[in-house]
Structures are given as structure tokens and as C-alpha cells.
C-alpha positions as CSV (number, residue, x, y, z in Angstrom):
1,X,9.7,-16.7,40.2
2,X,8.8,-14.0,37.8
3,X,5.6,-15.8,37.0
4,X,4.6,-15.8,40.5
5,X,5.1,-12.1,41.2
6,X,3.1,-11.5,37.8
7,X,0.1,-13.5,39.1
8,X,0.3,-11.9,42.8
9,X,0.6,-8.5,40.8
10,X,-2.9,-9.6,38.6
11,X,-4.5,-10.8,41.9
12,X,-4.5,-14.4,40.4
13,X,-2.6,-16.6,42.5
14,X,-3.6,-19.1,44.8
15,X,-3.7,-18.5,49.0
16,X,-0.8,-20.9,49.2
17,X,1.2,-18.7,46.4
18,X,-0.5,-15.8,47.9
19,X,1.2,-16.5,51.0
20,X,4.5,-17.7,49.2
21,X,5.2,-14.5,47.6
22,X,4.5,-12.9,51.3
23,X,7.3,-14.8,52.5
24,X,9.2,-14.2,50.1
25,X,9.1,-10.6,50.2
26,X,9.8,-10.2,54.0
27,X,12.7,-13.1,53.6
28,X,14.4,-12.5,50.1
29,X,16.3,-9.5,49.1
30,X,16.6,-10.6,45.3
31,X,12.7,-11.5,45.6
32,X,11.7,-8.2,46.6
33,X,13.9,-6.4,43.9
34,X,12.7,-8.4,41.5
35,X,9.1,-7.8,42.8
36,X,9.5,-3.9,42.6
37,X,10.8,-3.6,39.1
38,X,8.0,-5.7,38.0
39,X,5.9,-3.6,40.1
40,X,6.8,-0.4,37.9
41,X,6.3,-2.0,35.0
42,X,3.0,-3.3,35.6
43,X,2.3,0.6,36.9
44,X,3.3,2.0,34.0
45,X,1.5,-0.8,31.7
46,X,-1.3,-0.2,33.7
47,X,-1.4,3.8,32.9
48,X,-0.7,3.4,29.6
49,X,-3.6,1.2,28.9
50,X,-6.0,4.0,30.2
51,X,-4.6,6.9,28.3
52,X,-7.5,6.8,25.6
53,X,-7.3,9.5,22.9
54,X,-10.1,11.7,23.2
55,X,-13.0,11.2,20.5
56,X,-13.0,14.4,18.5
57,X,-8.8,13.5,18.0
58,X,-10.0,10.0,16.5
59,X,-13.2,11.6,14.8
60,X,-10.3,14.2,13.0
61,X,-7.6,11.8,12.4
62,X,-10.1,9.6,10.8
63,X,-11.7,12.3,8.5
64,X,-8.1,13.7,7.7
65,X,-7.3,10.0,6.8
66,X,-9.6,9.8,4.6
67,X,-9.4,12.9,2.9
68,X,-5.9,12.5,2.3
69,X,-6.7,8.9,0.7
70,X,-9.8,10.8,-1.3
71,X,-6.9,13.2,-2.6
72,X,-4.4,10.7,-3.9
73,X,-4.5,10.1,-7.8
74,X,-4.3,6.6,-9.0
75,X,-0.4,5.7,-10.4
76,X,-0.2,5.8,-14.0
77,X,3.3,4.7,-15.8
78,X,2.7,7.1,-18.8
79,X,-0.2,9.8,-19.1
80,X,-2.2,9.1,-22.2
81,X,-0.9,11.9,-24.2
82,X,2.7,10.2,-24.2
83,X,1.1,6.9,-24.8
84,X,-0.4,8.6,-28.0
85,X,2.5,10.2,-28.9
86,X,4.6,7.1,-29.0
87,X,2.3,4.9,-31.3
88,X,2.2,8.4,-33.8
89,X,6.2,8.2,-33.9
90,X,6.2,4.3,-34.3
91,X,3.7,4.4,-37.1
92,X,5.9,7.1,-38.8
93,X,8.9,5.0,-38.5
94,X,7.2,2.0,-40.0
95,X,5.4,4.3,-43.3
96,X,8.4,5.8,-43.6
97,X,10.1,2.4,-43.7
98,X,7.6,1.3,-46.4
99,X,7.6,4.3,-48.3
100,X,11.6,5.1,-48.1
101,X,13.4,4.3,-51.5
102,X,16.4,5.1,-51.4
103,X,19.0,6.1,-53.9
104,X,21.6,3.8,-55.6
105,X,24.3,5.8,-53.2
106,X,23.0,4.6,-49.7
107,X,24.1,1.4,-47.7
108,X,21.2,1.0,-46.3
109,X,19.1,-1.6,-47.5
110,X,15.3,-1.8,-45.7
111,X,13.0,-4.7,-45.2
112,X,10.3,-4.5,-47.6
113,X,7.0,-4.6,-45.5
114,X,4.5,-6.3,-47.7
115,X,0.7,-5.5,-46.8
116,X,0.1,-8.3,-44.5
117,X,2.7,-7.1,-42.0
118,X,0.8,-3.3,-42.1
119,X,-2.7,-5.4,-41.8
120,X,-1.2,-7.1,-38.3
121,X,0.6,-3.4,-37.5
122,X,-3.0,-1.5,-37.5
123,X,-4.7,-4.3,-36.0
124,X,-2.3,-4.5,-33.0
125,X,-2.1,-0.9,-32.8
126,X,-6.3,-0.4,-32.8
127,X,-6.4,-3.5,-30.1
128,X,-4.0,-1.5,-28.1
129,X,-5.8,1.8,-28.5
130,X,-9.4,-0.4,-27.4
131,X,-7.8,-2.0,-24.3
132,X,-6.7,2.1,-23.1
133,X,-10.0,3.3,-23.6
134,X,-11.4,-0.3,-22.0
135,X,-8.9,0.6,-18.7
136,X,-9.7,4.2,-18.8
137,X,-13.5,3.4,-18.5
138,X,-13.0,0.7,-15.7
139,X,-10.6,3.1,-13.7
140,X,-13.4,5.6,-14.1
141,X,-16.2,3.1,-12.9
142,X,-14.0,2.4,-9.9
143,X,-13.5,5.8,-8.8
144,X,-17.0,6.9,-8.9
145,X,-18.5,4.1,-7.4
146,X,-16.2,4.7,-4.4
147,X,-17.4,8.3,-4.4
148,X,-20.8,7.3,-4.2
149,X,-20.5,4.6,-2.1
150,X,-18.7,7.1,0.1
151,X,-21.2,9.8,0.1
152,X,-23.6,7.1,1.7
């Protein structure tokens, strides 16, 4: 039933449910209620569709989306001073571990670190510092190729 008062409403049915849903609507009370709600809807569908926004509110909301992207930094977990800071205060830890001798008083008793454990310690270090300045550069790339490419 519904089906049929949506086709009548679309102008798609067929004469003989053209003249069905006539019938209907002169002989059935629940027909004809169900007919006018549907009505309304399609109405109100029907309005909606042609409320547009006009194009200088799409050209701004575009430009203002944009700028607003333009804007954002990228996410970074640490800034690169931090990052910097934290290898200078592990690589004091581990010379001060070498170099610390104790006295014959203290319980603590340090690993000795023999010179292929500070060979591995720099290399990892430098490999680290290499792939920041490696991610730096790409990041960089990115960004300026997008501001070109936006400038176009």
C-alpha cells in the first residue's frame, strides 16, 4: 500500500494503479490518511532538496576549510629539543657509569662497560640522530610540496 501511494506521489504508476489509488482515496479512510502523511513528507523532501546554499557560502566555507587545514601543524610526540635533551642525559648516565669508581664503603657494585658496548652505544645513538634529521627533511619535503602544489 505504501509503495503504491509513493509511485502515485512520483507520477510512476500504471493507469490501472493510477486508478486504484483513486479509488481508494474516495473509498478508504485508512488509505487516505495514509496517503496524506506521505503526502507531507514527500512535500517536505521535496523542499528540502531545492534549498541549495548559495555559491559565495560554499566558495567561503571551502576557502575557510582550507585555511584552517593550511594552519594545523603536523603532530609531533616530543619537539626535537626534548628529544636531544634525553640522549644528553642517557649518555651522561652511561659515562658516568663507566667512569664511576667507587669507594670501598658503597654497596653498589656497577657493570663494567667494556669498549665494545660504548662502540654499539654511539653507533645506535648517531643512527638515531640520522633517521631525525632523515624524518625532519621528509616532513619538510611534504609540506612544501603541498604549498606549491597549492599555490597552482
Amino acid at each position: 500500500m505504501e509503495d503504491l501511494i509513493w509511485k502515485y506521489l512520483d507520477d510512476t504508476c500504471t493507469t490501472e494503479e493510477l486508478e486504484l489509488v483513486k479509488q481508494k482515496l474516495k473509498s478508504d479512510e485508512h488509505f487516505l490518511m495514509a496517503y496524506e502523511s506521505l503526502s507531507q513528507i514527500d512535500s517536505s523532501l521535496k523542499a528540502a532538496a531545492m534549498a541549495f546554499p548559495s555559491s559565495t557560502y560554499a566558495e567561503k566555507l571551502t576557502t575557510a576549510i582550507v585555511k584552517e587545514y593550511e594552519s594545523k601543524k603536523p603532530i609531533s610526540i616530543l619537539p626535537l629539543p626534548w628529544i636531544i635533551g634525553c640522549i644528553v642525559i642517557t649518555l651522561t648516565g652511561v659515562f658516568a657509569a663507566i667512569y664511576y669508581k667507587g669507594t670501598s664503603g658503597t654497596h653498589i657494585t656497577m657493570p663494567v662497560i667494556d669498549g665494545k658496548i660504548m662502540e654499539m652505544t654511539s653507533w645506535v645513538t648517531i643512527c638515531f640522530l640520522l633517521l631525525l634529521l632523515i624524518d625532519l627533511g621528509i616532513r619538510k619535503t611534504k609540506v612544501l610540496r603541498r604549498h606549491s602544489a597549492s599555490m597552482i
